[in-house]
C-alpha positions as CSV (number, residue, x, y, z in Angstrom):
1,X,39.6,20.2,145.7
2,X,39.8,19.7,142.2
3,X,40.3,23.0,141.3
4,X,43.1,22.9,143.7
5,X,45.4,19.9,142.6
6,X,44.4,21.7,138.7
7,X,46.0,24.7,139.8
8,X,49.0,23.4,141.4
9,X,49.7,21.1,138.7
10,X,49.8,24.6,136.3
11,X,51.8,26.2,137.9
12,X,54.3,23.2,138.2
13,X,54.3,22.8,134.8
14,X,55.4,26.8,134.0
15,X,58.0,26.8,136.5
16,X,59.7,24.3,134.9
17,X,58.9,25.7,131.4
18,X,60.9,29.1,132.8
19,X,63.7,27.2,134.0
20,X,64.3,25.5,130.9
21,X,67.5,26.8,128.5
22,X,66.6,28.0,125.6
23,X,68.7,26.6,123.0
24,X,70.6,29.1,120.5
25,X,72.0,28.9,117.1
26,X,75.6,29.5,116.9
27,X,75.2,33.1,114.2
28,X,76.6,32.1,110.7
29,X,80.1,32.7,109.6
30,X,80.7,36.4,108.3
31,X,80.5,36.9,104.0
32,X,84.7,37.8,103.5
33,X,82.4,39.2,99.9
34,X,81.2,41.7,102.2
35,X,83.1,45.0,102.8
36,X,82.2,45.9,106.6
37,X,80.6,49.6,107.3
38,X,83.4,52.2,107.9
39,X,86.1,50.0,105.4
40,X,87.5,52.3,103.5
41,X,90.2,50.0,101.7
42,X,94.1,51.1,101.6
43,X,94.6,54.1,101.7
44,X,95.4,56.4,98.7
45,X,99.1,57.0,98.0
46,X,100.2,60.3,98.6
47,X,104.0,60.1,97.5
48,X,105.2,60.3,101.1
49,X,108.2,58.0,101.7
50,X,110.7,58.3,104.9
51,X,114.1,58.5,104.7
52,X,117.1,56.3,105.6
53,X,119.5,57.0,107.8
54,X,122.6,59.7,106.8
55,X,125.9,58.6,105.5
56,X,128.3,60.0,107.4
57,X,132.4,59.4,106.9
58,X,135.3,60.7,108.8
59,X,138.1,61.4,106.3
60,X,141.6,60.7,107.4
61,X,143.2,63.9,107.9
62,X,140.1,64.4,110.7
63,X,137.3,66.0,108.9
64,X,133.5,64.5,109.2
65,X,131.1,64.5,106.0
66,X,127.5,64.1,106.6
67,X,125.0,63.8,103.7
68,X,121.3,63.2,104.3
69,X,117.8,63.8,103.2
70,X,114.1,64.8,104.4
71,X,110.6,65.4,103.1
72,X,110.9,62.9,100.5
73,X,108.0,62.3,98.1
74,X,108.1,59.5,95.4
75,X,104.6,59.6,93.4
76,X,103.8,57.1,90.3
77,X,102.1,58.7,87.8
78,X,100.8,57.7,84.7
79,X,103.2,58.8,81.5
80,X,102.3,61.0,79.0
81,X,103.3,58.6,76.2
82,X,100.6,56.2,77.9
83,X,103.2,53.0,76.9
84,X,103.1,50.3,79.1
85,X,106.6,50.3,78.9
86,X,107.2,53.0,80.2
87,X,107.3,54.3,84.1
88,X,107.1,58.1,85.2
89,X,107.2,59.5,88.7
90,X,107.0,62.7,90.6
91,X,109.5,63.4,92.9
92,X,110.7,65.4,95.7
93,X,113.2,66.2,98.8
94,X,115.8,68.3,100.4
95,X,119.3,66.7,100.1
96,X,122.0,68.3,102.5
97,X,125.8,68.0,102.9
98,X,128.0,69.1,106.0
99,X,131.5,68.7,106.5
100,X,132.7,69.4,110.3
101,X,135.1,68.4,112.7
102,X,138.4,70.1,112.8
103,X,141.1,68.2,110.0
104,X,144.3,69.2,109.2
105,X,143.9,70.2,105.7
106,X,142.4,73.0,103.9
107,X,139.3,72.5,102.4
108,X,139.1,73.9,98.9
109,X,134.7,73.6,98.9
110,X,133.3,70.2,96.7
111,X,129.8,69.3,95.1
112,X,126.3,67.4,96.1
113,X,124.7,65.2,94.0
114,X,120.8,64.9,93.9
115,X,119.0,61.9,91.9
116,X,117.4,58.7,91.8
117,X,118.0,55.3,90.6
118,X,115.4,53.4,88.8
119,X,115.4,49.4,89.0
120,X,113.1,47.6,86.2
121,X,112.7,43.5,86.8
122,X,112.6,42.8,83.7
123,X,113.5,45.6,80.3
124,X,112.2,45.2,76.9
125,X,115.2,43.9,74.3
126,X,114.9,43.6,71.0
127,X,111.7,42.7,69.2
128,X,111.4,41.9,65.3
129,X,108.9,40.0,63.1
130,X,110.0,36.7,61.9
131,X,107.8,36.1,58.6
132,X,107.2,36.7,54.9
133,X,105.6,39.5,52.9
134,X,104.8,39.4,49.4
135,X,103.2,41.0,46.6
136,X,100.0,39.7,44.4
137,X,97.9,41.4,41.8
138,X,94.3,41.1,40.4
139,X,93.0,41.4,36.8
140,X,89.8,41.8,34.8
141,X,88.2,39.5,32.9
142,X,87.4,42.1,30.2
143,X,91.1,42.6,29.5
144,X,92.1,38.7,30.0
145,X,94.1,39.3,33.2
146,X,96.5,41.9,31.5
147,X,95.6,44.9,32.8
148,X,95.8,44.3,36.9
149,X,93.3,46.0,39.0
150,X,94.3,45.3,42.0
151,X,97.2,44.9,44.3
152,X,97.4,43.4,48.0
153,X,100.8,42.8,50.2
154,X,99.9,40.1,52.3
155,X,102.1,39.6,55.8
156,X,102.2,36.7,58.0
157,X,104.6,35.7,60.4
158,X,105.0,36.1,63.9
159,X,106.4,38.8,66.3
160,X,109.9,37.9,68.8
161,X,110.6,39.6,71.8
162,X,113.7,39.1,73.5
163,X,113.3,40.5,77.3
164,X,116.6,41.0,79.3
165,X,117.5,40.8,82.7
166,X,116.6,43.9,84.7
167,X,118.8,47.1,85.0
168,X,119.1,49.9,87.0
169,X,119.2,53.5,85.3
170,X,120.8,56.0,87.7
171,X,118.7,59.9,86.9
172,X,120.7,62.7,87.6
173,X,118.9,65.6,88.9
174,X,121.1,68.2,89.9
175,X,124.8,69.0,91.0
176,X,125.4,72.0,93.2
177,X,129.7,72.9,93.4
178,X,129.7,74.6,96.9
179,X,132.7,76.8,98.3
180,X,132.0,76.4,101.8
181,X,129.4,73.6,103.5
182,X,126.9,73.4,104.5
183,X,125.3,72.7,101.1
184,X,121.4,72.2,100.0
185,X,119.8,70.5,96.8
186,X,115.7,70.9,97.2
187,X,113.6,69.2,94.6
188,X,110.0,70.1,94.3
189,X,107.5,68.4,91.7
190,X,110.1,66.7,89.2
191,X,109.1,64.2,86.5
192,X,111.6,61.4,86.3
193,X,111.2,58.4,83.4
194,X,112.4,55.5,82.3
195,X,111.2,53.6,79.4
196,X,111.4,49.7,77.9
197,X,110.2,48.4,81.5
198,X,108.3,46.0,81.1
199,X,108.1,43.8,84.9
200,X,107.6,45.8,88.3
201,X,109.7,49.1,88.9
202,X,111.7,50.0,92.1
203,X,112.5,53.6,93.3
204,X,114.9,55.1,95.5
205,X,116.9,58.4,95.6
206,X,120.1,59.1,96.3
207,X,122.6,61.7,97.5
208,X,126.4,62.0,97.4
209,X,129.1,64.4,99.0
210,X,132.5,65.0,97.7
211,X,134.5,67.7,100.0
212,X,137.8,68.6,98.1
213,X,141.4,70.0,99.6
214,X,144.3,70.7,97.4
215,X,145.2,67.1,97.0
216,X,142.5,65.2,97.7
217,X,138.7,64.0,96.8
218,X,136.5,62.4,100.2
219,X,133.0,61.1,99.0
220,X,130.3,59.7,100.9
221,X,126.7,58.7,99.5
222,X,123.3,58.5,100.5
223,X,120.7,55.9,99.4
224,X,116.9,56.3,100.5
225,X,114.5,53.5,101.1
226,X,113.2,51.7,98.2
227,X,109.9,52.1,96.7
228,X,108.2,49.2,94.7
229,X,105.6,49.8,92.1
């Protein structure tokens, strides 16, 4: 009998220890320190920009200039003069002109322009050195100071630089005179440069179409998107 009631009362006694919750820790925050497997980070710039959209202009006497651009490729690379100052970058892109529609003058042919514009925050102005130098000599003792054996320009002052607002410098890279549109400038691998930047950079090309008659001049432009650096 007592074997029984011992027997019972075990068993009791792990039902309810298999029916009890187990209590769990909540898991601890993640490390932000710690890159996650499979992170590779940004990814490497490969000079690929898009494009914005075409400028396109109907003249008065009825004729329709287009001017646009593809494949563009804006790449910062270091410059060979290794100067802070100084920002290079290797470009690229097609540039086309069209002029359609049927107008009521005679077209006489125009040109396309192909370059980029360069836009430094802040350019390096004029830097001097406010100071003194002099001149001072050393003699021997054998000679009672006559004879000087030495001589030493010491320099001391301090170095000014006077930084100017930013400006934009606008790099031609190539003008094409056509006879007839359509019209094509391709660029491929070109080094463009600017120098005395000394804040960030900005980069964006730009295109413009100017279709001639006899007596007049139509231009329209085309400005890509902008490229900080």
């Amino acid at each position: 009998m007592l074997n029984r009631v011992a027997l019972l009362a075990t068993a009791c006694m792990l039902s309810s220890m298999g029916t009890a919750p187990l209590a769990l820790a909540d898991p601890p925050p993640p490390d932000p320190a710690v890159v996650p497997v499979g992170d590779a980070g940004p990814p490497v710039d490969n000079g690929i920009v898009g494009s914005a959209p075409a400028g396109v202009v109907t003249t008065p006497d009825g004729w329709t200039l287009t001017v646009a651009a593809a494949n563009e490729t804006e790449l910062p690379v270091a410059p060979l003069t290794t100067a802070l100052s100084s920002r290079e970058y290797l470009v690229g892109g097609t540039f086309t002109g069209t002029v359609s529609g049927s107008g009521k003058t005679t077209l006489s042919g125009g040109v396309l322009e192909a370059g980029y514009q360069i836009g430094c925050g802040i350019e390096l102005g004029q830097v001097r050195l406010i100071g003194q130098a002099g001149i001072s000599t050393t003699g021997s003792s054998l000679t009672g100071g006559i004879v000087p054996t030495g001589v030493s320009f010491p320099l001391s002052g301090t170095i000014e630089i006077h930084p100017k607002p930013g400006t934009v410098s606008t790099v031609t890279v190539d003008k094409k005179t056509f006879k007839a549109a359509p019209v094509r400038v391709t660029l491929k691998d070109t080094h463009i440069k600017v120098d005395g930047c000394v804040g960030q950079s900005f980069l964006r090309s730009y295109a413009t179409l100017t279709s001639s008659t006899t007596d007049t001049d139509d231009v329209v432009a085309y400005y890509g998107i902008t490229k900080s650096v």
